[in-house]
N, C-alpha and C positions, 0 to 999 in steps of 0.2 A: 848386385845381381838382381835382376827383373825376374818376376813370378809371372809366368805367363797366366792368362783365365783367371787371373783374381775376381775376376768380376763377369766372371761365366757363370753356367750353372753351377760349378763349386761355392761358387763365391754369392752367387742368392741361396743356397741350403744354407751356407755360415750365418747368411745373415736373419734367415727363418728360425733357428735355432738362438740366437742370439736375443730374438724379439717373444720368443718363448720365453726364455730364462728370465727376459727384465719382467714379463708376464706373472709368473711366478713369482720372482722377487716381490712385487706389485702386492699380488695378492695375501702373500705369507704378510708384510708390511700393514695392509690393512686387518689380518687377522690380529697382529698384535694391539694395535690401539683401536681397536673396534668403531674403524672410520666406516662412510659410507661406499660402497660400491657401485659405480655407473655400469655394470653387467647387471645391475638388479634393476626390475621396471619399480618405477615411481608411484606412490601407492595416491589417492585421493580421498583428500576432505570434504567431509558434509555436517551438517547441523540440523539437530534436528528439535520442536519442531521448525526454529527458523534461525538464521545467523541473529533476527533482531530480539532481545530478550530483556523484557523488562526486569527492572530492580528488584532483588527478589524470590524469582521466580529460578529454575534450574534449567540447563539445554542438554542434550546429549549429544557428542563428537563422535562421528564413526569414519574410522581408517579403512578405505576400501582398497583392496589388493588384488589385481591377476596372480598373483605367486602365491602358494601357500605358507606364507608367513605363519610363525606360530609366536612371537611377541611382536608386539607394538609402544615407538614412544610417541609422546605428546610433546610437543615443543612452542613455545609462547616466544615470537619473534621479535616484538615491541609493545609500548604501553607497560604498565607495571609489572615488572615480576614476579609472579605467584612465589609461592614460599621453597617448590621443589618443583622438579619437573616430574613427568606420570608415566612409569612404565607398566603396560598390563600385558595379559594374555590373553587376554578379550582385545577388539577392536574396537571398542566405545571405550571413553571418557565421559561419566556425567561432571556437569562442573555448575555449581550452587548449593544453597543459594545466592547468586549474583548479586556483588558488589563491583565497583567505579574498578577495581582492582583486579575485575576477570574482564576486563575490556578489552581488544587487542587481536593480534594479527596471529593466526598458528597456523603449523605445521605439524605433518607426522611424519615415520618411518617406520617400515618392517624388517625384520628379521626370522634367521631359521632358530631353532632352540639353542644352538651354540653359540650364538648373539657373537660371532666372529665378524659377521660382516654385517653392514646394513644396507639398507636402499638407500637413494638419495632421497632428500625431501619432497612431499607435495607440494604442491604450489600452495600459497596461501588462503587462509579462511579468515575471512574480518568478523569478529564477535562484536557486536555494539549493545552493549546496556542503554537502556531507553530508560526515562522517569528519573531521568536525573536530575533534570530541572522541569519546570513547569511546561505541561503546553501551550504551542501559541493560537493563535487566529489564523482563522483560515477562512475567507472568501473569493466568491467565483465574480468580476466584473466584464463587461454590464449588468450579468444576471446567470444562474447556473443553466436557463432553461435555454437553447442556442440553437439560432436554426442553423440548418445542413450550408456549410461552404464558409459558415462565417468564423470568429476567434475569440475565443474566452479568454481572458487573464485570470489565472489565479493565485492570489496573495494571500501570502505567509507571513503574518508580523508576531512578534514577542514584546513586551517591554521589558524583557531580561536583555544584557549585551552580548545576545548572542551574533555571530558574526555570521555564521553559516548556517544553511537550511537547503535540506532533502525534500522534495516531492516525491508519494508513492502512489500508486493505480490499483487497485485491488483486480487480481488475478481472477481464471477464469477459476482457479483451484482453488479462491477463498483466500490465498495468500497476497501481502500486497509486495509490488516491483518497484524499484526505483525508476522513476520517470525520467530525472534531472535532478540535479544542485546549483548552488549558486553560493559565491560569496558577495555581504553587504556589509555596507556599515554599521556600528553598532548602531540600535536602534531601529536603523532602515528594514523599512520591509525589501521582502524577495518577489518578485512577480513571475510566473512562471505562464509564459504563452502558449496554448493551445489550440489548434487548428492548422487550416482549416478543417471542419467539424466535419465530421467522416463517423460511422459507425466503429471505426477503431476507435476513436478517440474520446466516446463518452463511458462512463463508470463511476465507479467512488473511488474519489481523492482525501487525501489526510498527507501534512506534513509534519515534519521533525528540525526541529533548532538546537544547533552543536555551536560548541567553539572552537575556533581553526586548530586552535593547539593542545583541543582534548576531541580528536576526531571520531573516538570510539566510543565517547560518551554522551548521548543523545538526550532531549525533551521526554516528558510521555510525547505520544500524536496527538496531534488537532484533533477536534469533533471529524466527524468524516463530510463532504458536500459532494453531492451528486451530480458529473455533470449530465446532461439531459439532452438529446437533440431531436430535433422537431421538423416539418415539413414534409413528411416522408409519404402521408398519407390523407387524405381530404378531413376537412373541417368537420367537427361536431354541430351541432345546435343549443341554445342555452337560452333557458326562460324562466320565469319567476310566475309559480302560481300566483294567482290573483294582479299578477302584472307587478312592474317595476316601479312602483311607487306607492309606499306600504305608510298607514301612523304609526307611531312607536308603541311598543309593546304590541303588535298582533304579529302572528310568528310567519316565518319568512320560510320559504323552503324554494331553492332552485334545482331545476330540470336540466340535464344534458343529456341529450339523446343524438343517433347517429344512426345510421342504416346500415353503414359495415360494422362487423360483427366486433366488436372493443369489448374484452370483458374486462376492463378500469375503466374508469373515469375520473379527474384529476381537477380540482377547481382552484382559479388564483383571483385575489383582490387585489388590483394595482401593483400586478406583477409579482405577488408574494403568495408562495405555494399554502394553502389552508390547512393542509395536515392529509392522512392518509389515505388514497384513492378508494374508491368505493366501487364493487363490482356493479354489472349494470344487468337490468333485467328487460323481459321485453314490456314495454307501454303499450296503450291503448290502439293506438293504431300500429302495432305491431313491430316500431324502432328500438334498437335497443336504449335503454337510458337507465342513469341513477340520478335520486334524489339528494339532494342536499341540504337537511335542514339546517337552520341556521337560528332555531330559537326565538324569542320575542325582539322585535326589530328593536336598532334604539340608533342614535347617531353614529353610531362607530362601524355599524354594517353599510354604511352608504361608502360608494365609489363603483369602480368601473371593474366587473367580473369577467372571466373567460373563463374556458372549458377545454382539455383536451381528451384523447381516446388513446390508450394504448391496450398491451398484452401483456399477462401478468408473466410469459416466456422472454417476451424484451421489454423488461422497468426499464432502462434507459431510451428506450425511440418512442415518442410519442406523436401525436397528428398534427396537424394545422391546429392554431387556437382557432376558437370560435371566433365570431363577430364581439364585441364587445357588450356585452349588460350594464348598461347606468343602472342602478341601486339607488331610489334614494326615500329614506325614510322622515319623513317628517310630523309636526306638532311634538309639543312637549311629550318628555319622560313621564311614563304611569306616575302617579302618586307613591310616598314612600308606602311600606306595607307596615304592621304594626313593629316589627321586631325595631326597626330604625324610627320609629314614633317616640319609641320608648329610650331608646338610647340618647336622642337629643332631649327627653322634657326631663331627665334624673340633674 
């Protein structure tokens, strides 16, 4: 016998009714083994103050919800397994002090008080322990100072066998960002290319050396290196009281002056930065300029100087160099003084 409309409007209420019931079933199912629930939004990890956290040192994990969740778990996805997993009624998690063994990949989940049902999990949060091996090296080639259009390499070497290395940029927040990775050989350094030179692309760099098959366990970072860029704004001027050709031991002091208004000035000898710029004031005929003393001449201050001019609101952009200053100091070194008289006639 044929049923006529089976598959009429009888026949879609049967099957509405039907997709309730498995609905149900569904649910009562997931109450019993307290699995996760996809009708629940997916809550979000963060670390605080940074996913990167030296050896040590403790982070705090906070589980963020649109629901009002009233517990929360913590769950460690890879890398070693802590000893138990962490259920609060708080949505933090402190975790430290950090060892090679809180390294690793997690996740959270919420729930209501009758922990019947859960959320599914957030997406992942990578913890990395830093200082676990030494830092490496880190230089900017040809030079970190780079004028606008052109391209810096900067390498990352170890002489630990680490195989991998992270480049980071320090934020505008103070925090630093991954720029790039790379894997090398042991040994080999990493080079990491930068440009062309853009106002994006100067700040403070530092990297980090892992091993591919301990990815969560990091170096401390490098020293940090500045990159620098240049040409943005006209040259300085640069001159040496008493002129550029001094005897040793009478003291040396050079001049960079400029007409726009630079409150740094920045002096290098044969391309290598001197140490911390010096504010500039106004000189005699009215330019602004700082001084740079340089102490009692002796051989080792002779070579070729420049000068640049920046703003203490942009340490990274600085001006044209100057024209070049030849330096050069000669006749012998003063006589010793008695302290070293004494020390050679005993």
């Amino acid at each position: 016998m044929r049923v006529q409309g089976a598959w009429g409007p009888s026949g879609q209420a049967i099957s509405e009714v039907l997709f309730l019931l498995g609905f149900s079933v569904s649910l009562r199912i997931w109450a019993a083994v307290g699995e996760s629930s996809p009708s629940l939004i997916s809550p979000s990890l963060s670390a605080w103050p940074s996913p990167l956290v030296p050896l040590g040192q403790r982070v705090t994990l906070q589980c963020h919800s649109s629901s009002p969740f009233t517990v929360f778990r913590l769950f460690k996805r890879d890398g070693t397994s802590l000893p138990k997993l962490r259920e609060h009624q708080l949505n933090t998690f402190t975790l430290g002090p950090v060892t090679g063994e809180h390294a690793g990949s997690y996740t959270c989940s919420g729930a209501y008080t009758s922990r019947s049902v859960w959320s599914t999990h957030s997406d992942p949060l990578q913890i990395v322990v830093t200082g676990v091996f030494t830092k490496p090296d880190i230089s900017a080639h040809p030079g970190p100072i780079v004028r606008a259009g052109e391209n810096v390499t900067i390498r990352c070497h170890s002489p630990l066998l680490l195989d991998k290395f992270m480049l980071h940029k320090k934020g505008s927040n103070g925090h630093f960002q991954r720029r790039g990775e790379t894997f090398t050989g042991r040994r080999a350094p990493a080079d990491f290319s930068v440009g062309p030179m853009t106002l994006a692309s100067v700040g403070t760099y530092r990297c980090y050396g892992s091993l591919s098959r301990s990815p969560y366990e990091w170096s401390a970072p490098s020293d940090p290196v500045d990159i620098v860029i240049t040409g943005l704004s006209k040259k300085p001027s640069l001159s040496a009281q008493g002129g550029p050709v001094v005897r040793s031991g009478e003291n040396v002091t050079l001049l960079c002056s400029s007409e726009r208004a630079f409150d740094q000035f920045h002096l290098l000898r044969d391309g290598e930065n001197l140490g911390r710029p010096l504010a500039g004031g106004r000189g005699p005929g009215g330019a602004l300029q700082a001084e740079f003393p340089l102490g009692p001449g002796t051989p080792a201050h002779s070579g070729a100087y420049r000068c640049y001019g920046s703003f203490t609101h942009s340490p990274y952009t600085w001006s044209d160099p100057s024209d070049p200053l030849l330096l050069s100091v000669t006749g012998e070194d003063p006589p010793p003084g008695p302290a070293f008289m004494f020390l050679f006639s005993r």
